[in-house]
PLY file of the C-alpha trace (Angstrom):
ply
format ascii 1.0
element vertex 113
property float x
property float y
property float z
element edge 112
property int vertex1
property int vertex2
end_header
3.54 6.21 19.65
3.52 9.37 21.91
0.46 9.28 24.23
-0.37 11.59 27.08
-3.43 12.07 29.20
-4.16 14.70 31.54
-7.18 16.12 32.58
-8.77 15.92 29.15
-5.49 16.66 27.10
-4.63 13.78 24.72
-1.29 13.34 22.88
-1.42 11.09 20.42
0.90 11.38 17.36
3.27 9.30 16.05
6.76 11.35 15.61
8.15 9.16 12.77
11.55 11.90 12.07
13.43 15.12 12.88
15.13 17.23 11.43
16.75 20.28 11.65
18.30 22.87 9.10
19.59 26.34 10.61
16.43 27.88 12.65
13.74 25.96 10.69
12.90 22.26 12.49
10.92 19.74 10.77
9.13 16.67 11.75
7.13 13.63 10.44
3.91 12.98 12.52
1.37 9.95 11.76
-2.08 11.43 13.33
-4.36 8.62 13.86
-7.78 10.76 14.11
-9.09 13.56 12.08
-8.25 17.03 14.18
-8.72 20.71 14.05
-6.52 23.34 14.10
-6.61 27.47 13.30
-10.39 26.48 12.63
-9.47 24.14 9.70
-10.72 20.41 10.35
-8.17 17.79 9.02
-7.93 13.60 8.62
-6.15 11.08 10.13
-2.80 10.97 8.08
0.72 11.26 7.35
2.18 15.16 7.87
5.09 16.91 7.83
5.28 20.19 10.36
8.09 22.76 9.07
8.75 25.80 11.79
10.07 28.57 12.12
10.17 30.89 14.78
6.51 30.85 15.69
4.83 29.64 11.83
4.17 26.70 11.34
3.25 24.96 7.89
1.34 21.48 8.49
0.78 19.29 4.73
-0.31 16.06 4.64
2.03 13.57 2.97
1.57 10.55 0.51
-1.19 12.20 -0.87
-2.94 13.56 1.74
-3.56 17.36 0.71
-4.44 18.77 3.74
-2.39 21.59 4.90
-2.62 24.49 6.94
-0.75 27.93 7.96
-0.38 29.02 11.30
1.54 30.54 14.22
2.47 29.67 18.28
3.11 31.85 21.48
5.60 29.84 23.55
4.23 26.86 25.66
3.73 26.89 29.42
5.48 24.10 31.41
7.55 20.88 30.15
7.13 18.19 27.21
4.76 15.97 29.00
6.41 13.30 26.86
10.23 13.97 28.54
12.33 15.16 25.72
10.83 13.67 22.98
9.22 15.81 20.54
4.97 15.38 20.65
2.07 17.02 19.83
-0.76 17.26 22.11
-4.33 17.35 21.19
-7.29 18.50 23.53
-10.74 15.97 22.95
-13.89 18.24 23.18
-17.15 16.31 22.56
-16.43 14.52 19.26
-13.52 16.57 18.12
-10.09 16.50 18.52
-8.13 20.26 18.48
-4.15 20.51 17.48
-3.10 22.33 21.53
0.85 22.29 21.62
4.22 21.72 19.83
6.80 19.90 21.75
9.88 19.97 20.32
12.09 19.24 23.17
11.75 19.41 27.41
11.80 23.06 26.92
10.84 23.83 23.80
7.09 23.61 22.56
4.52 26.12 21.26
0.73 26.67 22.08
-1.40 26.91 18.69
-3.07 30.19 17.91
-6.42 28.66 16.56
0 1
1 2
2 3
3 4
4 5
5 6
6 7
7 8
8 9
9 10
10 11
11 12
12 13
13 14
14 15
15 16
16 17
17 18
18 19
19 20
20 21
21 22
22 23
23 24
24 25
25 26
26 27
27 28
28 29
29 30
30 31
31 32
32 33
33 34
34 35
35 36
36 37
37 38
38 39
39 40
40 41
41 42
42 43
43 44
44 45
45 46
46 47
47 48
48 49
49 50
50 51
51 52
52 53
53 54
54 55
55 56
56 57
57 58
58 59
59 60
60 61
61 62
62 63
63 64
64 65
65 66
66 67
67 68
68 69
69 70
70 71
71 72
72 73
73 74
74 75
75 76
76 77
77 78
78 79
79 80
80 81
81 82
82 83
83 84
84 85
85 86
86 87
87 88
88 89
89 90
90 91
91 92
92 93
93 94
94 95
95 96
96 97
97 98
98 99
99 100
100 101
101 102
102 103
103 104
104 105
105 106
106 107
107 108
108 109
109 110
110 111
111 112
């Protein structure tokens, strides 16, 4: 399991598979807490992220039926997790909000919520 922690920022996702077809990248994530993101809450649960370009489609998996739509504007900085793809999370309160796409050292988006 990915984990970062800096200055409130929590990572905490496990990236289970990747794939990639053409310009479209896809990837398995276990999320072990419920989380919000573009103002939708979801649970703790199985998902599968498809993007491309800046959308991003997020659906639960085995049943889960969460899912949401939404876009990115290109991350700041470096995977804090190396090159491993991870998402990172930012814990306000008693919530936990969806903050970045990493799908490589270089390559991560900042959710539009």
């Amino acid at each position: 399991m990915a984990i970062i922690m800096r200055t409130g920022l929590i990572a905490a996702a496990l990236l289970v598979g990747a794939a990639g077809v053409a310009r479209a990248e896809t990837l398995d994530v276990k999320i072990p807490f419920a989380f919000v993101v573009h103002g939708q809450t979801l649970p703790a649960g199985d998902y599968r992220l498809d993007t491309e370009g800046p959308v991003v489609l997020l659906r639960g998996e085995h049943g889960n039926k969460a899912g949401v739509v939404f876009t990115m504007v290109p991350a700041r900085g470096l995977d804090p997790a190396g090159d491993a793809p991870v998402l990172t999370f930012t814990h306000a309160e008693t919530q936990y909000r969806l903050d970045t796409i990493w799908q490589s050292a270089t390559k991560g988006g900042s959710v539009r919520n």
